[in-house]
C-alpha positions as CSV (number, residue, x, y, z in Angstrom):
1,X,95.6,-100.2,31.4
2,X,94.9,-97.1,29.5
3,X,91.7,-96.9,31.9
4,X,93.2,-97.6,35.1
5,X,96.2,-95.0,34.6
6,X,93.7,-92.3,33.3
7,X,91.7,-92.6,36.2
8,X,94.6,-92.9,39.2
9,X,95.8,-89.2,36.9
10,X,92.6,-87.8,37.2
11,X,92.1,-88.8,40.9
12,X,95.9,-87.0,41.3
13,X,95.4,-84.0,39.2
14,X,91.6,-83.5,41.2
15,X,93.3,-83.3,45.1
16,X,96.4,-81.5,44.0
17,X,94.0,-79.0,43.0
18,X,91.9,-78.6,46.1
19,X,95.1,-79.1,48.3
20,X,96.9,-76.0,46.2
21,X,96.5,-72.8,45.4
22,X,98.6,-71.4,41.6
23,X,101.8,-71.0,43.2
24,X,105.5,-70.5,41.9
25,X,106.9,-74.5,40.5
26,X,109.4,-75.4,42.2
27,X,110.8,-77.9,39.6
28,X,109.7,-76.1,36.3
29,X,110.6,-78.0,33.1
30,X,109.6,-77.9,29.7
31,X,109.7,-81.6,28.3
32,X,110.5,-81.1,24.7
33,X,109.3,-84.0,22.0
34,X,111.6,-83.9,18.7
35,X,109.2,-82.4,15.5
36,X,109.2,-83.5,12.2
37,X,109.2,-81.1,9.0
38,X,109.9,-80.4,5.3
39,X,108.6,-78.4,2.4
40,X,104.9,-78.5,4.1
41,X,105.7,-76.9,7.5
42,X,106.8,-77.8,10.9
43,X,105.2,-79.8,14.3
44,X,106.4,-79.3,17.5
45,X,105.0,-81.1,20.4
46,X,105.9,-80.8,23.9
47,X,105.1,-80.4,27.6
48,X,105.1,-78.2,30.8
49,X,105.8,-80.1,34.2
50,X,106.8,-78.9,37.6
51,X,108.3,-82.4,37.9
52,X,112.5,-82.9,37.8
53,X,113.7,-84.5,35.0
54,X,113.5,-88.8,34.6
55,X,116.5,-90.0,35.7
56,X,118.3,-93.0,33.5
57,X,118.5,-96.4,34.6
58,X,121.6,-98.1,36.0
59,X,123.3,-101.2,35.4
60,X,121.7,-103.3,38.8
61,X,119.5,-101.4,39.8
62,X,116.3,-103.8,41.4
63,X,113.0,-103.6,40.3
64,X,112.0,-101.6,43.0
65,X,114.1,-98.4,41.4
66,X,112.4,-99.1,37.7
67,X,108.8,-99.3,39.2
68,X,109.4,-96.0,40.8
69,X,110.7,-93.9,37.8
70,X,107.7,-95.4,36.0
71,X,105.2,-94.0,38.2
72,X,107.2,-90.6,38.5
73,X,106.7,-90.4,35.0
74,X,103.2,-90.6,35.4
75,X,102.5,-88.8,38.8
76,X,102.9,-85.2,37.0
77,X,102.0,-82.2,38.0
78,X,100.8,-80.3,34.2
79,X,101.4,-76.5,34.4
80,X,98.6,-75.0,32.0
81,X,98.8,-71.7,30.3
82,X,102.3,-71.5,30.2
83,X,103.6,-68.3,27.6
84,X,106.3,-70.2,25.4
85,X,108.5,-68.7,22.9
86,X,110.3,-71.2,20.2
87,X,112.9,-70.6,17.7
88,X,113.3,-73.0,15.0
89,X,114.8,-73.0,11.5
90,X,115.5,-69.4,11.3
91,X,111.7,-68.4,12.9
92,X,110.0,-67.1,16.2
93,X,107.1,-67.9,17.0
94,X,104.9,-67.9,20.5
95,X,102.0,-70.7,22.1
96,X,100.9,-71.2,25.2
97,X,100.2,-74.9,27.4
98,X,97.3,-76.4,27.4
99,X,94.7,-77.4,30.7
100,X,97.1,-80.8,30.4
101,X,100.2,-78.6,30.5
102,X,100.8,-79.9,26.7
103,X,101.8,-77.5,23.3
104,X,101.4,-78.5,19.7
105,X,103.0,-75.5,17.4
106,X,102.6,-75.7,13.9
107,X,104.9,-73.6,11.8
108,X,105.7,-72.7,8.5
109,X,108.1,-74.7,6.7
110,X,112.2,-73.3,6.7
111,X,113.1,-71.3,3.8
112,X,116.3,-73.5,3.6
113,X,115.4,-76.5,5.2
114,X,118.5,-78.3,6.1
115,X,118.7,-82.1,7.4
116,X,118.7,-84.2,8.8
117,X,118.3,-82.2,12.3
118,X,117.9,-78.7,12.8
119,X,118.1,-77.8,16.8
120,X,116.1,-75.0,18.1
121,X,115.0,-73.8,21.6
122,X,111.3,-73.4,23.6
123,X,111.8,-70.8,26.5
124,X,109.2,-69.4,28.8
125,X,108.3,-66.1,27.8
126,X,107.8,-63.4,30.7
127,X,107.2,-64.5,33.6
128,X,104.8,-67.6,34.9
129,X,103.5,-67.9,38.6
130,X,105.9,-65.9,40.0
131,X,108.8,-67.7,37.9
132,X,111.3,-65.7,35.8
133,X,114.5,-65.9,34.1
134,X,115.9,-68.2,31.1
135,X,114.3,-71.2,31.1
136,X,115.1,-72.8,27.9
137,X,115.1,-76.4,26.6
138,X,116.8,-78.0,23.4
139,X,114.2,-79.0,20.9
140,X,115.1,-80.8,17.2
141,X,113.6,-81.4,14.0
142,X,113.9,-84.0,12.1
143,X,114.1,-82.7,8.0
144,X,114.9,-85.2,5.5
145,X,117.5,-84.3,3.3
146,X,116.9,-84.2,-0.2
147,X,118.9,-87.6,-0.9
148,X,116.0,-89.6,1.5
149,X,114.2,-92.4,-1.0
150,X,111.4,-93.3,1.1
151,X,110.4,-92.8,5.2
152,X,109.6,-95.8,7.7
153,X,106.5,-95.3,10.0
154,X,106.5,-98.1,12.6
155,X,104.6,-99.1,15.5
156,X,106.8,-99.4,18.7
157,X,105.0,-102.3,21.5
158,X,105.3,-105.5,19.8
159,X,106.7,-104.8,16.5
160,X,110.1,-103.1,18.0
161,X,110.0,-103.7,21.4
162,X,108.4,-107.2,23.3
163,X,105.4,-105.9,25.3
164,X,102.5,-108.4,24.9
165,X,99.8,-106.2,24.8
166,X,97.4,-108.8,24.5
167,X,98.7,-110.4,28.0
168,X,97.4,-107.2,29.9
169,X,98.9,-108.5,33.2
170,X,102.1,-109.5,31.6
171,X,102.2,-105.5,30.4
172,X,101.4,-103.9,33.0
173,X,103.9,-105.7,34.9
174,X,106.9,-105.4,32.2
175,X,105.8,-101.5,31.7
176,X,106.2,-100.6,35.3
177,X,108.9,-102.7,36.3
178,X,111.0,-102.8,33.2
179,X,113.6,-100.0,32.1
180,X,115.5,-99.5,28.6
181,X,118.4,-101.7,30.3
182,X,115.6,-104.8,30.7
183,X,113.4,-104.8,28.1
184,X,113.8,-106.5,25.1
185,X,113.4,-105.3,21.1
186,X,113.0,-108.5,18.9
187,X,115.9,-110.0,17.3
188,X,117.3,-108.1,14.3
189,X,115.0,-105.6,14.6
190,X,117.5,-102.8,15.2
191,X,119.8,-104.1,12.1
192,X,116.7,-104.5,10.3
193,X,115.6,-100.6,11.3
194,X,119.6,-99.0,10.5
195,X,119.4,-100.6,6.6
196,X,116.5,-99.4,6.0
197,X,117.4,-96.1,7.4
198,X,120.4,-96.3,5.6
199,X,121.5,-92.9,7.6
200,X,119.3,-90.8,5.7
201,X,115.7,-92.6,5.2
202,X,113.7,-90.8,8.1
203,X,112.4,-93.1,10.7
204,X,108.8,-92.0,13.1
205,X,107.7,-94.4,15.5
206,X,103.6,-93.8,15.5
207,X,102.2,-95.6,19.3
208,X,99.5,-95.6,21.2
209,X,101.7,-95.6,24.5
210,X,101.3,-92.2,27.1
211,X,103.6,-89.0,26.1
212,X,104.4,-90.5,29.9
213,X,106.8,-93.1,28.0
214,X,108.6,-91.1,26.0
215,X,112.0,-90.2,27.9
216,X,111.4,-94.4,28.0
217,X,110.9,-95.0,24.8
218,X,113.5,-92.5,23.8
219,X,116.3,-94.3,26.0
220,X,115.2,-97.8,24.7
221,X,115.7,-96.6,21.0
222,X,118.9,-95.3,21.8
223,X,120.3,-97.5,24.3
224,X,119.5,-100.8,21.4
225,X,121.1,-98.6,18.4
226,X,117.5,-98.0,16.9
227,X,118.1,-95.2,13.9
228,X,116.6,-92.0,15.8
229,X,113.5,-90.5,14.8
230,X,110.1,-88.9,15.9
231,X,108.1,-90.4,18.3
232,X,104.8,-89.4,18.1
233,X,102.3,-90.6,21.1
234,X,99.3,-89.4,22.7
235,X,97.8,-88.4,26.1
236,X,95.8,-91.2,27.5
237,X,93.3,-88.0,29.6
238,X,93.0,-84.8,28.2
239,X,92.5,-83.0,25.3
240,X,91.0,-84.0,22.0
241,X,94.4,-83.0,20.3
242,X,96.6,-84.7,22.7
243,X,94.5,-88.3,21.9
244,X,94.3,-88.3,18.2
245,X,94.5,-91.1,17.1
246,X,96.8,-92.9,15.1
247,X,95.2,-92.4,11.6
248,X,95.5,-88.9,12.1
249,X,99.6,-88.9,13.6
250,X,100.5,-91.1,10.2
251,X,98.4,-88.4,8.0
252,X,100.2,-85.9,9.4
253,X,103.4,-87.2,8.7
254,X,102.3,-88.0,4.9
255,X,100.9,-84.3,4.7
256,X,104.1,-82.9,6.1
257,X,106.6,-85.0,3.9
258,X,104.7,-84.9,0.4
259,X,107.5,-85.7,-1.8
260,X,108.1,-89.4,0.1
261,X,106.9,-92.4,-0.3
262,X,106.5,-95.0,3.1
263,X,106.9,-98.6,4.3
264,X,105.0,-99.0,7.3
265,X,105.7,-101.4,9.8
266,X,103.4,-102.7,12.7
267,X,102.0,-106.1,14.2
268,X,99.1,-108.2,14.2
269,X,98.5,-107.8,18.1
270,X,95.9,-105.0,17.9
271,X,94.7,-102.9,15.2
272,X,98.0,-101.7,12.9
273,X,96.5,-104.8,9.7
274,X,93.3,-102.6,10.2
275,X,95.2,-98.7,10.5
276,X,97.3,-99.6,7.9
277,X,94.7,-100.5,5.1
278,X,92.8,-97.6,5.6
279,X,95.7,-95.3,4.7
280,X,96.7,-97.8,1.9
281,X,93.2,-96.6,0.4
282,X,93.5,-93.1,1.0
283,X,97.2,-92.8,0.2
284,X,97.7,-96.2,-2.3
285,X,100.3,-94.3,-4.3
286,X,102.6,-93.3,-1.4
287,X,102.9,-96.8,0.2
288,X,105.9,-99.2,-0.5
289,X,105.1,-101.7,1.7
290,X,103.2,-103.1,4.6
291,X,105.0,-105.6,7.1
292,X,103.2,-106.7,10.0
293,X,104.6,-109.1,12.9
294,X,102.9,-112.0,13.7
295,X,101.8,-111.8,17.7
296,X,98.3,-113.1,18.1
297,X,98.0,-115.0,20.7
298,X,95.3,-117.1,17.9
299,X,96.8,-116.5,15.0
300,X,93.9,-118.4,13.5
301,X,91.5,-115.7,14.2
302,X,90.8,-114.9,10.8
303,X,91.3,-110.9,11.6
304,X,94.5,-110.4,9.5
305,X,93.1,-112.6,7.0
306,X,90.0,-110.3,6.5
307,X,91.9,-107.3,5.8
308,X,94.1,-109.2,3.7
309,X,91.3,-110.1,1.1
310,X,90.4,-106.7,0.7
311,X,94.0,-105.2,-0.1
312,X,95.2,-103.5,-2.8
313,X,97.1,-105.5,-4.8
314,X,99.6,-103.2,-6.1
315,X,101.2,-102.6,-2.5
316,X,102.8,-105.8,-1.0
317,X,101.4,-107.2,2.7
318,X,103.7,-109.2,4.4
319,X,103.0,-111.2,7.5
320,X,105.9,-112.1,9.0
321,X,107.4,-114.2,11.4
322,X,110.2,-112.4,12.6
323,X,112.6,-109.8,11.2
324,X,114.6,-111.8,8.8
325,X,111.3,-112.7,6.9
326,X,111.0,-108.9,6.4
327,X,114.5,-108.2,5.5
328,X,114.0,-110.7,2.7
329,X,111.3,-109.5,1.3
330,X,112.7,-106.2,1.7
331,X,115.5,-106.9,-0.3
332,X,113.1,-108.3,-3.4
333,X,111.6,-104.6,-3.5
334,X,115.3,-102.5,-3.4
335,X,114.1,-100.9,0.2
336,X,118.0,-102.1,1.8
């Protein structure tokens, strides 16, 4: 899937282009992604479209109506070098969007860092193209407080949400046609997510899904009372900073939070058993727990098994069935 949409963007980005000329956007919007911070600085992540906003989905609304905010949300037209200025936890500080129309701002950490949000704004700065005025957008942070025990880093397709990566035709179909309305988390996942939270316990949901998914993503969290938190994606085309991959989005969040430990959640459908060991080597002392839902299609295969025998034994795996297999094991370690 990741091939097929990379190409139809490139295909897009290529005649829009050739049919166009830099002119003034007539839809100008900067798409703002929440950041994450504490006592070792601040990310900020974000993007510049001349698209209009995604709208929400309805109660009834057909399949036709989801299909086509799916692709909208893909069919973007990226505004690069775009002069930004953002003010966050009492600092100012300038970028600039990338050939992808993306920005990644990393900033010192707040002299008073306050939780578990601090809001803060990412204007355009001058002029752009012709366009001028305020054009602001809302952006937060999410700072732990001082009270938080531990953080949850946790896959989203197939460990929250029923996706079925391994059926690609089943995906594609349920990702294009599907809104936050439709789709389905598993059962006692949200309830499972809120006591571990706990209201103060930060939450960042690590995927490999598009930043073309997140106002998605976003509404599915929200609309199935998922604690809110970071999501932290990555751009299935352009830039090398933009795909990072998933090793490098959950050492950044250990880097940034130093002072708190994780559980980390994913599934057996792709390579989360795999991820996750690797930063249980490099990290063995800031790792809880591991708890990965059981979605092979062959669960046989003998993959989850390999990784298993090389685990360190002083930071419990748990393959589990479903969410109530987690909870009690959950309970054992004092993480509810």
């Amino acid at each position: 899937m990741g091939r097929w949409v990379s190409g139809l963007e490139r295909m897009l980005d290529t005649a829009h282009l050739r049919r166009s000329e830099p002119s003034t956007p007539a839809s100008f919007r900067i798409e703002s992604y929440d950041g994450h911070g504490g006592p070792a600085g601040i990310v900020l992540r974000g993007r510049v479209l001349d698209n209009p906003a995604p709208s929400r989905a309805t109660e009834g609304e057909g399949v036709g109506a989801a299909a086509l905010r799916t692709l909208q949300n893909f069919l973007t037209k990226e505004l690069p070098g775009v002069p930004l200025t953002v003010r966050i936890a009492g600092t100012t500080t300038t970028a600039a969007s990338d050939d992808e129309g993306y920005f990644v701002l990393r900033l010192e950490a707040p002299d008073a860092p306050a939780g578990p949000w601090q809001s803060g704004t990412i204007s355009l700065d001058g002029s752009y193209r012709g366009l001028t005025g305020a054009h602001t957008s809302p952006v937060d942070v999410r700072v732990p407080e001082p009270s938080a025990r531990f953080g949850v880093i946790s896959d989203i397709d197939d460990t929250v949400i029923k996706t079925g990566v391994q059926r690609v035709g089943q995906m594609v179909v349920q990702t294009f046609t599907g809104s936050e309305l439709t789709r389905e988390p598993f059962p006692g996942a949200a309830e499972l997510y809120r006591d571990l939270a706990a209201d103060v316990n930060p939450v960042f949901y690590v995927s490999s899904s598009p930043w073309n998914l997140h106002a998605f993503l976003t509404a599915f969290l929200e609309h199935h009372d998922f604690p809110r938190g970071p999501l932290l994606l990555r751009d299935l085309l352009g830039t090398a900073e933009g795909r990072e991959s998933k090793h490098g989005r959950i050492r950044e969040i250990l880097d940034l939070h130093p002072d708190l430990p994780f559980v980390l959640i994913g599934d057996s459908g792709e390579k989360d058993p795999e991820i996750y060991a690797d930063i249980v080597s490099s990290h063995p002392d800031r790792i809880l727990a591991v708890y990965i839902r059981e979605v092979r299609l062959d669960p046989g295969d003998g993959r989850v098994e390999k990784v298993v025998e090389t685990w360190a034994r002083d930071v419990p795996f748990v393959l589990a069935a479903d969410s109530s297999a987690v909870r009690q094991h959950a309970e054992t370690l004092d993480l509810l």
